[in-house]
C-alpha positions in Angstrom: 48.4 82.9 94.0 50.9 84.7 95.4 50.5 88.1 97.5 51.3 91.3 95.5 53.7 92.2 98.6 55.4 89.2 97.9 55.5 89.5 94.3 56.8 93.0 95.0 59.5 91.7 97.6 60.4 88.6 94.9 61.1 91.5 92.1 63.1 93.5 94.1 65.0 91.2 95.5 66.1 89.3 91.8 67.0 93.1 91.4 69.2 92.6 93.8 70.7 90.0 93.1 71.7 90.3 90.3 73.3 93.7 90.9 75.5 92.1 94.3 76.3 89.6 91.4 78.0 92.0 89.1 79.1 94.1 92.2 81.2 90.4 93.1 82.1 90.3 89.9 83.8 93.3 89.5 85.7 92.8 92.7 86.9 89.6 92.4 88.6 90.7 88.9 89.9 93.7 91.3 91.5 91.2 94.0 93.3 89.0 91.1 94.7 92.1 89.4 95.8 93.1 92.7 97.5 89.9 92.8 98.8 90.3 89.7 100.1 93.8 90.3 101.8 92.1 93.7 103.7 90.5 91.5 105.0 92.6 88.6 105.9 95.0 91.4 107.7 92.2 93.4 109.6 91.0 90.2 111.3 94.5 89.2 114.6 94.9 89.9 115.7 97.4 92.5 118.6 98.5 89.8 116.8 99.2 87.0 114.9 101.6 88.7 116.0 104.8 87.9 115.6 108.3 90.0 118.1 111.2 89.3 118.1 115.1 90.1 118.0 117.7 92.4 114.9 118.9 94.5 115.0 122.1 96.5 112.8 124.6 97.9 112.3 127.8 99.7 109.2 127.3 103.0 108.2 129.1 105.9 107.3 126.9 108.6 103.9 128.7 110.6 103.4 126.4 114.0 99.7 128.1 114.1 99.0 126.1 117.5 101.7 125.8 119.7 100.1 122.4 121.2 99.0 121.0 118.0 100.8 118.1 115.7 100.2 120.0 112.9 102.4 122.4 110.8 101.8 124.6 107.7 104.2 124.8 105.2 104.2 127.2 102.4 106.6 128.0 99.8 108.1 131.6 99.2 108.7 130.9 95.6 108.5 127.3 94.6 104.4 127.4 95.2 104.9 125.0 98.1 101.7 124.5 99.6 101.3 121.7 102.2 100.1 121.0 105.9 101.5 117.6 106.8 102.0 116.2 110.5 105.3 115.5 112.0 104.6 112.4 112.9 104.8 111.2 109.5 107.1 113.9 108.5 110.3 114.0 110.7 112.6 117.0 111.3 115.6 116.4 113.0 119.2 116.4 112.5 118.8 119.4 109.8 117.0 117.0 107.6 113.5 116.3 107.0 112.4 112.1 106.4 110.0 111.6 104.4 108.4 108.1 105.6 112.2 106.5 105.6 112.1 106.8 101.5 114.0 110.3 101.1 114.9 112.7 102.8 116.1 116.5 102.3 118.7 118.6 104.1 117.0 121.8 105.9 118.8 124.7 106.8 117.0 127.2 108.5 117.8 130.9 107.2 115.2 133.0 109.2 113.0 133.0 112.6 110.6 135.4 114.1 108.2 134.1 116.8 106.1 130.9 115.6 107.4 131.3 112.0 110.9 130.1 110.2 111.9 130.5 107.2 113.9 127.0 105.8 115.8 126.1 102.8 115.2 122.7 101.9 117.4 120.4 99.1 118.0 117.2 98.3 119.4 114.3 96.6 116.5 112.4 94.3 118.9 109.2 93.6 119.2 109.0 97.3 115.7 107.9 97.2 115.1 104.2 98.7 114.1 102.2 95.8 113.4 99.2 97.8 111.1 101.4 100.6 109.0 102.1 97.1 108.6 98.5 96.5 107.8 98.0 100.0 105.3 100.5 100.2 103.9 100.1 96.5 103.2 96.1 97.6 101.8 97.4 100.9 98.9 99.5 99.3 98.1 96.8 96.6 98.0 94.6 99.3 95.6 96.7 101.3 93.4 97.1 98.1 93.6 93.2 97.2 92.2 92.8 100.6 89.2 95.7 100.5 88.1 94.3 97.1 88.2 90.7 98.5 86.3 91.5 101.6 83.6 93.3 99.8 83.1 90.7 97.3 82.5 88.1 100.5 80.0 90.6 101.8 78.3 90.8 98.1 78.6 87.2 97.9 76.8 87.1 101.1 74.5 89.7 100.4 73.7 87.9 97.0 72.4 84.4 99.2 70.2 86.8 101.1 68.0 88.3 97.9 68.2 85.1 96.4 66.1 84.1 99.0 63.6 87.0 98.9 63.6 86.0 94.7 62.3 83.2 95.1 60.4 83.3 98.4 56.4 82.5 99.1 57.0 84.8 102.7 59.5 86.6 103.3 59.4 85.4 106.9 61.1 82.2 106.7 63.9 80.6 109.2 66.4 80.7 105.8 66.0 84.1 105.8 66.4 85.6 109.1 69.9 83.3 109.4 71.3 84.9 106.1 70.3 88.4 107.5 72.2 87.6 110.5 75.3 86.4 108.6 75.2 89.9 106.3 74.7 91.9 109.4 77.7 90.4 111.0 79.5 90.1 108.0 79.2 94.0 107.8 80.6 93.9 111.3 83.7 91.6 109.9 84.2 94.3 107.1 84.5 96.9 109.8 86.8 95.6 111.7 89.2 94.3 108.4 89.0 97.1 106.5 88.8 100.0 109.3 86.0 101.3 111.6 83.4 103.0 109.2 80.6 104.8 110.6 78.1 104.1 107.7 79.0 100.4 107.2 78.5 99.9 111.3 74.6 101.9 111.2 74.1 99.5 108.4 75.4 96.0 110.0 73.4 96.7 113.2 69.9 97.9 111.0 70.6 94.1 109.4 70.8 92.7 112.4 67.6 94.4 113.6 65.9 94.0 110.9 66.7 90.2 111.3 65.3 89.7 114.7 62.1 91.9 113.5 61.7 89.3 110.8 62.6 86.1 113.4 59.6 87.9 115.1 57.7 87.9 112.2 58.2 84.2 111.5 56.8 83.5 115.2 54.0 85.2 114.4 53.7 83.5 111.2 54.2 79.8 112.6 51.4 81.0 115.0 49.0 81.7 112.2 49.5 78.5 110.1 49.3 76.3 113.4 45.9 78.4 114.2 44.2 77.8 110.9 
């Protein structure tokens, strides 16, 4: 008969498992419409795309700090209200870029100490359809691969409680390897997906957790060898 801990650790872990199963689920019908929306956006024609009109607006430029990257920019009378960094935003040539897809002619009117007043305008069917595309297929792309990755590491995560489901001890050589692989494979999503503080405190408590249990099946293998 088996230990109430055990039947405890058994339940949660079918738990478990079956919610990293719909979790995978979900994502791998995320990465094929990804895929999918790859593709429509791919196929559309650069011509039929349509962008017409005039954008202009009024802003005082505030440099609060000097020796900081960042700029706020509020409108006189169009409600402009943004802070954006010049790196992404560049001002030169009396125009403004917008990340190579448009960009607006600025004229400055006014100065007074850290503060300018511009008038900005510009030509929307000037816009860079294909840049769009680009950058439309880029961030799909990004997304196809962050669903992807986290339905590996549910995947992963689904072999683990799988074996806690159906386990007599939870301290068994099977499962101290597939708490390795899902500690590492947390480390993997980090380093695909972008450093992330939570997901690296929980990849290196798996991988503690994993040598506490290869300690624990040690002790175990001790115990059956004694009696």
């Amino acid at each position: 008969m088996k230990n109430s801990n055990v039947k405890t650790v058994n339940g949660i872990g079918k738990a478990c498992r079956i919610i990293c199963t719909i979790g995978m689920m979900i994502c791998i019908i995320g990465s094929v419409l990804s895929l999918v929306g790859i593709g429509i956006v791919a196929a559309i024609p650069t011509d039929i795309i349509k962008i017409s009109g005039n954008a202009g607006a009024d802003v005082t430029l505030t440099i609060d700090d000097p020796d900081s990257d960042f700029f706020s920019v509020t409108g006189n009378n169009h409600g402009l209200n943004i802070t954006f960094n010049d790196k992404d935003f560049d001002i030169s040539n009396d125009k403004i870029d917008f990340d190579g897809i448009w960009s607006m002619d600025v004229e400055e009117v006014s100065e007074d100490g850290n503060t300018a007043t511009y008038k900005l305008s510009g030509d929307l069917s000037e816009v860079d359809k294909k840049a769009i595309k680009r950058k439309a297929v880029i961030s799909i792309l990004e997304a196809f691969f962050s669903v992807t990755a986290t339905a590996v590491v549910l995947f992963i995560a689904k072999n683990l409680f799988n074996e806690f489901a159906v386990c007599e001890t939870p301290f068994t050589d099977a499962i101290v390897k597939k708490m390795k692989v899902l500690g590492w494979s947390f480390v993997g999503y980090a380093a695909l997906i972008g450093l992330n503080l939570t997901v690296v405190v929980a990849a290196l408590a798996v991988l503690m957790l994993a040598y506490v249990f290869a300690h624990g099946v040690e002790l175990q293998k001790q115990s059956d060898e004694t009696i």
